[in-house]
N, C-alpha and C positions, 0 to 999 in steps of 0.2 A: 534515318536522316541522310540528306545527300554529304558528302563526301567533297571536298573541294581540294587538287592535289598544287601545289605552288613553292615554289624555293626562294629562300632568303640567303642574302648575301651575307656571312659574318667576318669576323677579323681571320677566323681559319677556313675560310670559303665558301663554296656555296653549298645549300643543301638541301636536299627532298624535305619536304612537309605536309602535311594533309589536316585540315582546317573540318571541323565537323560543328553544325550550328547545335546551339541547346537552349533550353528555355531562357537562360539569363545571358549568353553571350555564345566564344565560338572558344572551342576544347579545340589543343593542336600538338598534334604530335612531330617528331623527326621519326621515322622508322627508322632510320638506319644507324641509331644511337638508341640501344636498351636504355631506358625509365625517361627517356627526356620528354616529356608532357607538361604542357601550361595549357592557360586561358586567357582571355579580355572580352571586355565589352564587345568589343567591334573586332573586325579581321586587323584592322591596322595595329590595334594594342596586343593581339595575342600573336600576329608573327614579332613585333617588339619583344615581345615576353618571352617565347622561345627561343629568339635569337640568343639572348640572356643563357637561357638554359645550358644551350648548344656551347657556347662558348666554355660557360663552366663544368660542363660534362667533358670536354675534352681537354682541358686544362688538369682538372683531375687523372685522368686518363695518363695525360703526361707528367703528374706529379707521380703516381702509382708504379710507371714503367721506370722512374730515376729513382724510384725508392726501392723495388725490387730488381734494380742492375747493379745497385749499392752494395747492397746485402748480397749481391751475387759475387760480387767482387772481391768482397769481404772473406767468404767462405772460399772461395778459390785459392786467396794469397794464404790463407790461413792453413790450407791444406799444403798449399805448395811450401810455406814455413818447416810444417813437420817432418813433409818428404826430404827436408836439406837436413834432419837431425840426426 
């Protein structure tokens, strides 16, 4: 099936997507963000849907990176604790 390539605007900017038709509507992915895939009816409901995705894929993303600078923080002081004993 053809292959439609198109970018949507989200709160964290714009971004590549590729819109592919299927029997019951149109499957669309971001490439450039590993697992982010939806669908809608129409082109208009599935970059909506995506946009969605995008947003929460990279909010995750950002919650991941403050959870593992936490923890990175944590063990750092903790190490620098012992070396002062």
């Amino acid at each position: 099936m053809k292959k439609i390539k198109a970018k949507v605007k989200t709160k964290y900017g714009v971004h590549e997507i590729i819109l592919e038709k299927d029997e019951r509507g149109y499957v669309v992915e971001a490439p450039n963000l590993d697992g982010v895939l939806s669908w809608g009816k129409n082109i208009k409901e599935a970059k909506e849907m995506v946009k969605e995705a995008i947003d929460l894929c990279i909010e995750c993303l950002v919650e991941e990176r403050i959870h593992l600078s936490r923890k990175r923080q944590a063990e750092i002081t903790a190490k620098d604790l012992l070396r002062l004993k």
